[in-house]
N, C-alpha and C positions, 0 to 999 in steps of 0.2 A: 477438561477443566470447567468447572461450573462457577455461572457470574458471581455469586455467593464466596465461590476461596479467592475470587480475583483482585487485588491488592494492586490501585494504579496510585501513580504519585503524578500531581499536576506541577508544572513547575512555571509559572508565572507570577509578572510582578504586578498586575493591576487586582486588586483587591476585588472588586466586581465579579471580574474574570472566574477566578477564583471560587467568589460564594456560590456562580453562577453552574458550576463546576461541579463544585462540592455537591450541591441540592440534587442537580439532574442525574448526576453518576450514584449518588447514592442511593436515590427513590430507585433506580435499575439493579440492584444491590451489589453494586461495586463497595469494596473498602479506601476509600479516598485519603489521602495526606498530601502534602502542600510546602510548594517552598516557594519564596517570593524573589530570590535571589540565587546564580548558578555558585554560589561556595554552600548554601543550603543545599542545592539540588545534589551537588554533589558528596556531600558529607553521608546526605539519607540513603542514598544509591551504594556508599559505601559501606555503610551499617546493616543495609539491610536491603539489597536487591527486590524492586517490587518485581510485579509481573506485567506493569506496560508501565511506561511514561508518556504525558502527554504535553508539548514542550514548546514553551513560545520562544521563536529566535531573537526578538529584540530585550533582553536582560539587561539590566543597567550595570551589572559589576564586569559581565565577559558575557561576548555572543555567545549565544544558543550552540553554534555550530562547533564551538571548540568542545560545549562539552559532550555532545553529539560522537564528532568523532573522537573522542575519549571511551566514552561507551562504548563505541564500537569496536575501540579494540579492545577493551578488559570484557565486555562484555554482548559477545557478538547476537547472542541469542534471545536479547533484549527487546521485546519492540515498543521502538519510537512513534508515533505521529505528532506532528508538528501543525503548530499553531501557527499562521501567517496570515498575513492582508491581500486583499486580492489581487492587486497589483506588484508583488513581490515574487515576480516567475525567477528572476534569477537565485533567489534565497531560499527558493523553493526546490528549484532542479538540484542547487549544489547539497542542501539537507538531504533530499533521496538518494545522491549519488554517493553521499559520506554515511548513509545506516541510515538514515530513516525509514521506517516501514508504509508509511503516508503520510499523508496533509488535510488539514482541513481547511478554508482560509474565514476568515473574521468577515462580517457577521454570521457564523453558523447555527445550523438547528440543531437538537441532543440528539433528535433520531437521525439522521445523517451520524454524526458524532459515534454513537453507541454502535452502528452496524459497521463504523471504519473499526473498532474497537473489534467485533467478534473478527471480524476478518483476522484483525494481523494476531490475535489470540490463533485462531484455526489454523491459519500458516504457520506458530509456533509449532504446533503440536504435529503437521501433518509433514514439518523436515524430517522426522524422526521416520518414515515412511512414507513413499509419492504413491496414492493409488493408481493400480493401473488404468481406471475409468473414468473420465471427467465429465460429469452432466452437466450442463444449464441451463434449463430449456431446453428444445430441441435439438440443441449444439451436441453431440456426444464426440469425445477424444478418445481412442484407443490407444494409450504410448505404450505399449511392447507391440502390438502390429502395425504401430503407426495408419490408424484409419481414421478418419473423419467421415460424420454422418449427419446430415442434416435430417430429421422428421423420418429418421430409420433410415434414410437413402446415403449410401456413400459419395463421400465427395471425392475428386479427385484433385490435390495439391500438389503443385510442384515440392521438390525437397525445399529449397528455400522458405517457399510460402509455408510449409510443416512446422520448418525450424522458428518462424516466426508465431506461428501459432502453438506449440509444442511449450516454449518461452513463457509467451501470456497465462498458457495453461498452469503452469508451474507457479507461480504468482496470481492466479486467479482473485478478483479483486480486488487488488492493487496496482497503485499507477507502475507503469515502467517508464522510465526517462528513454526521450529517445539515445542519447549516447549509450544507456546501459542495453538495448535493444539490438543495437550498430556493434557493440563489444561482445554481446553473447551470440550475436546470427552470425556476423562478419570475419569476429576476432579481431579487430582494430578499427579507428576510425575510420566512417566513411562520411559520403553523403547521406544528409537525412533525407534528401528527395529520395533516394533509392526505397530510404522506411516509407515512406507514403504512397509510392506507386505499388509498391509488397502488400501494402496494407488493405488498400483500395482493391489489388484484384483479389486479395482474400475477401472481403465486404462481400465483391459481385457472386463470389461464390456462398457464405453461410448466411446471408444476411435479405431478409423478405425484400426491404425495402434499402438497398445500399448507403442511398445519401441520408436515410435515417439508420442510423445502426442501433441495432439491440444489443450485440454483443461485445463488439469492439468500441469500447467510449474513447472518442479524442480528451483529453484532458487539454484544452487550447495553450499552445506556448510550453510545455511539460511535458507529454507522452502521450502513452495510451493506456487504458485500464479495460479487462477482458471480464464481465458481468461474473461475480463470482459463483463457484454452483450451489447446488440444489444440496439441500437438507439432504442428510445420511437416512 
């Protein structure tokens, strides 16, 4: 998909927001359109499915979130990133745990913005098939041998620690909520200490400098996001 056929629809009500929107996605040559209220947001999405929405939760006629998880079920293959404040963790986890594909939160930069944008564009395209080799940097994933290799050298992962990195890999670029991490390693709730001490001795393993990480990013209060890969 080339940024040029890409058709996003923004859906906020501050005006500013909006032109601010419109200017920067479109100099990147996105095709932009705009709704300032969620019975707009929905009517367009109705008539005519874009291929991303960009979507602030606080809406003056119905939260964000209802029509989120609307989308998500007529329309699973959707992606959302959501518009939030940075102080809005809990508005934030429940948007990613109901379909959201990301977040950005207020005051963001376009470049930020535009590279969350190819992201959940490349994970549209790339459910249709999971490569079996994941690059990013020196990080390389093998999923049908299940290997891990830092700088060409194999690592050695517990299953767990795989399952947790296997996960990341799969959503490459995008945050994952810890609940949704605790659902897919675990199968049911657990403790999220258990996600941090997993996390942490994965770190001591792919990672130069642990307490700084390169590949596993904490998103603080929200999850963790796994540095997306490398250009095909």
């Amino acid at each position: 998909m080339t940024t040029s056929a890409v058709r996003i629809l923004v859906v906020d009500d501050e005006p500013p927001i909006r032109k601010l929107l419109r200017l920067g996605l479109t100099a990147e040559g996105f095709a932009v359109s705009e709704a300032a209220n969620a019975r707009a947001a929905a009517e367009a999405v109705e008539a005519e499915p874009p291929d991303l929405i960009i979507l602030d939760l606080g809406l003056p006629d119905k939260p964000g979130h209802v029509l989120l998880e609307g989308w998500h079920a007529t329309h699973p293959a959707l992606p959302v990133i959501i518009l939030s404040s940075r102080t809005d963790e809990a508005g934030i986890v429940h948007a990613l745990e109901h379909g959201a594909d990301d977040y950005v939160a207020k005051p963001f930069g376009m470049r930020e913005l535009v590279a969350r944008i190819r992201v959940a564009l490349r994970h549209k395209l790339q459910q249709q098939g999971e490569k079996p080799i994941f690059q990013t940097g020196e990080l390389a994933v093998d999923l049908v041998r299940r290997i891990v290799r830092i700088a060409g050298q194999e690592v050695k992962l517990s299953p767990k620690e795989y399952d947790i990195l296997r996960v990341l890999v799969q959503h490459a670029g995008k945050v994952l909520t810890h609940q949704y991490l605790l659902k897919e390693v675990w199968g049911a709730s657990a403790d999220v200490q258990y996600l941090r001490v997993y996390i942490r001795q994965i770190r001591q393993k792919i990672e130069t400098v642990p307490d700084q990480p390169h590949y596993i990013i904490t998103e603080t209060g929200i999850g963790y996001r796994l540095r997306d890969a490398d250009p095909a």
